[in-house]
C-alpha positions in Angstrom: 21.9 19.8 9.8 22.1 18.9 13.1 24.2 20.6 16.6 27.4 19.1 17.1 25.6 18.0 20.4 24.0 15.0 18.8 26.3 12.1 18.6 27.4 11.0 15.2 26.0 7.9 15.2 22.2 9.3 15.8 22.9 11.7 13.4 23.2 9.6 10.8 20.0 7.1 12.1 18.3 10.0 12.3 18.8 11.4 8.6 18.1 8.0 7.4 14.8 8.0 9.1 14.0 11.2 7.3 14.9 10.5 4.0 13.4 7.3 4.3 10.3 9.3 4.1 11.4 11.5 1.5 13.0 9.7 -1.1 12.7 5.8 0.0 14.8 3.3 0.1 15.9 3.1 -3.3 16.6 6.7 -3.5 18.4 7.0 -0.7 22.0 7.6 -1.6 24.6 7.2 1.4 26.2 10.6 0.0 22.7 11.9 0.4 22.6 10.3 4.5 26.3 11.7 5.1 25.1 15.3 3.6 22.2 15.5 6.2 24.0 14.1 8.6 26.9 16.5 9.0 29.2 12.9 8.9 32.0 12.0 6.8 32.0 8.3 5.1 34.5 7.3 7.7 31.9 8.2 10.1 29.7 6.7 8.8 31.4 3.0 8.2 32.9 3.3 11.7 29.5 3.0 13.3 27.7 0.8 10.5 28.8 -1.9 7.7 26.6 0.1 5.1 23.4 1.7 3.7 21.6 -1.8 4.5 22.7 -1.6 8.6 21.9 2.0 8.9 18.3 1.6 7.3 17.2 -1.7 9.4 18.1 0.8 12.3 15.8 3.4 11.1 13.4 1.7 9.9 13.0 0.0 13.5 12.6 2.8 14.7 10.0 4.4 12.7 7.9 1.2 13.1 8.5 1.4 17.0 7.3 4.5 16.9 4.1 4.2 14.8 3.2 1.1 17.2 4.1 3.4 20.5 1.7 6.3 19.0 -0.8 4.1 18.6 -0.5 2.5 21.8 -0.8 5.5 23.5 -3.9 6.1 21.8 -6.0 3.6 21.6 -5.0 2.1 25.1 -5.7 5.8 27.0 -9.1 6.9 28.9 -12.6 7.0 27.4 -14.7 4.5 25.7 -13.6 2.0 22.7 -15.3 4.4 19.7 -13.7 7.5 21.7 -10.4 6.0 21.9 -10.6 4.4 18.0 -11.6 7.9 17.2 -8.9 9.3 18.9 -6.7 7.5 16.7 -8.2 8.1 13.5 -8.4 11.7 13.7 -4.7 12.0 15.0 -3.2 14.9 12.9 -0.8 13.2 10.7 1.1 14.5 7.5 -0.7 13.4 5.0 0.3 14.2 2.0 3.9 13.1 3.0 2.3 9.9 3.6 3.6 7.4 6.2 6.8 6.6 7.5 6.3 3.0 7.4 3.4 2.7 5.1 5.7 4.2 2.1 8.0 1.3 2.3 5.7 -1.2 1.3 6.2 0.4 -2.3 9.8 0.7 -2.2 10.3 -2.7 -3.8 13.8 -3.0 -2.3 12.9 -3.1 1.2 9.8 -5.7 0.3 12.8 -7.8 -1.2 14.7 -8.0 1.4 13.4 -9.7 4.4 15.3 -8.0 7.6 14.1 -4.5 6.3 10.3 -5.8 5.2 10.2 -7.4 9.0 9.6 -4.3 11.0 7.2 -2.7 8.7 5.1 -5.9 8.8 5.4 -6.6 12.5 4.6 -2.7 13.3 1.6 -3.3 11.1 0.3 -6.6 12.7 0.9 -4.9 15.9 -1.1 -2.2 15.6 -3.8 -4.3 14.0 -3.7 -6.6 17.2 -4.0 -3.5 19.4 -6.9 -1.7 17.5 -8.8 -5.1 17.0 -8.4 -5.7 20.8 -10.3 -2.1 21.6 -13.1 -3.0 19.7 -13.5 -6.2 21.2 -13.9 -4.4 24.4 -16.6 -2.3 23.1 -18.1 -5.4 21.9 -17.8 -7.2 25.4 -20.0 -3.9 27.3 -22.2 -3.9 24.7 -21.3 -0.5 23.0 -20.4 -1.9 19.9 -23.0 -4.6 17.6 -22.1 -8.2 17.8 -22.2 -8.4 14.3 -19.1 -6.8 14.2 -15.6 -8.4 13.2 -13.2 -6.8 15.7 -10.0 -8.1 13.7 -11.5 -7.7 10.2 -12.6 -3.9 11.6 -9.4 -3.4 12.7 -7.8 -4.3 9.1 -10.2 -2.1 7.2 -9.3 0.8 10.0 -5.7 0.8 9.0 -6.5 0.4 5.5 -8.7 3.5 5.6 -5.7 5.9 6.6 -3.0 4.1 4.5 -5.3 4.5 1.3 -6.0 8.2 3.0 -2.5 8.9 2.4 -2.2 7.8 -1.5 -5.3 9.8 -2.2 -4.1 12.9 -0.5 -1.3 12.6 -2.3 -2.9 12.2 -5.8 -5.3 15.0 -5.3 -2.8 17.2 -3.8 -4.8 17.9 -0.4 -5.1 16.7 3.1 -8.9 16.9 2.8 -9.2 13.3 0.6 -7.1 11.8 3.1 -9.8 13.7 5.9 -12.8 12.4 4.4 -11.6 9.2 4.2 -11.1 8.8 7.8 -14.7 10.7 8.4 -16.2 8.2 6.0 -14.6 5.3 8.3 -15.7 6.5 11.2 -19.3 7.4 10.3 -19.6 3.6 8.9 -18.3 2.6 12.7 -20.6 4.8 14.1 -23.1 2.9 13.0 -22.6 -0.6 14.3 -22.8 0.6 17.8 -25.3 -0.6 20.1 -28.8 0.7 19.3 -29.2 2.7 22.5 -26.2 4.4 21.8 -26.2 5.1 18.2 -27.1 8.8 18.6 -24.5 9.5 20.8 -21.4 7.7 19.6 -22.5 9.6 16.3 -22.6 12.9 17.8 -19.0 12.3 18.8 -17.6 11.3 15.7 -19.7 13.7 13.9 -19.0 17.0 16.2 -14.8 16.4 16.4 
């Protein structure tokens, strides 16, 4: 329940983001929003036209932030496996899964193409930003020239998307852990020759 110094209206985008996560779309009952909310239905209709409005809202939102986290990441200091490593190792709930990522199984928001549009933009997004770090690594010479930057950068985000469903099936955050470990050791080596040992001490030691 949230302070009665929150407006309404985030109240209510804000409980949808969260049972978004929990539940889904499909199991996300607007009795269930206006419960966690603290807001009555007239509350609720005077700021949106329904349970469609209110979840394009969140789910904006969620996908902002998930491209803003990664952003911050992969565009701060340090070298391109540093910062891809940065992101990967990002402690993330994993066997809650992600935001965004769950939605690609909730097969009403895949059906309906306002609320699939920001989980596939955030997605490209990212893709474009991770795919653009490796290229830099690639244009000094730390990472092999044999590497695909945007192909990379798919497999990348597929590693800690698939993390998720296997911590979740095994019931521990370690699958979803050596998942990402397994990813970056395979990274580790396609860096330049000269470096090799050192990129995989970094990966290796954090």
């Amino acid at each position: 329940m949230y302070s009665h110094g929150v407006d309404t209206r985030e109240r209510l985008v804000e409980s949808t983001r969260e049972l978004l996560w929990e539940r889904g779309y499909v199991g996300m009952s607007p009795k269930a929003i206006q419960e966690r909310s603290g807001a009555g239905q007239g509350s609720m209709y005077h700021h949106f036209r329904g349970k469609q409005d209110l979840a394009l809202i969140a789910i904006e939102r969620n996908a902002a932030d998930l491209v803003d986290r990664a952003a911050a990441e992969l565009d701060g200091p340090g070298t391109a496996i540093e910062r891809v490593t940065r992101y990967m190792r990002r402690e993330r709930a994993a066997l809650r899964g992600c935001p965004v990522g769950r939605l690609t199984m909730d097969p009403d928001v895949m059906a309906d193409p306002r609320l699939r549009r920001p989980v596939e933009e955030a997605f490209a997004t990212v893709c474009v930003i991770l795919a653009q770090v490796l290229k830099t690594g690639l244009g000094n010479g730390e990472i092999e020239s044999s590497v695909d930057p945007e192909a990379t950068a798919v497999a990348l985000i597929a590693v800690l998307q698939g993390g998720y469903v296997l911590a979740r099936a095994a019931g521990s955050a370690d699958a979803y852990t050596r998942a990402v470990d397994g990813a970056l050791g395979l990274l580790a080596c396609a860096t330049d020759i000269t470096n090799k040992g050192r990129y995989c001490h970094a990966v290796c030691s954090n």
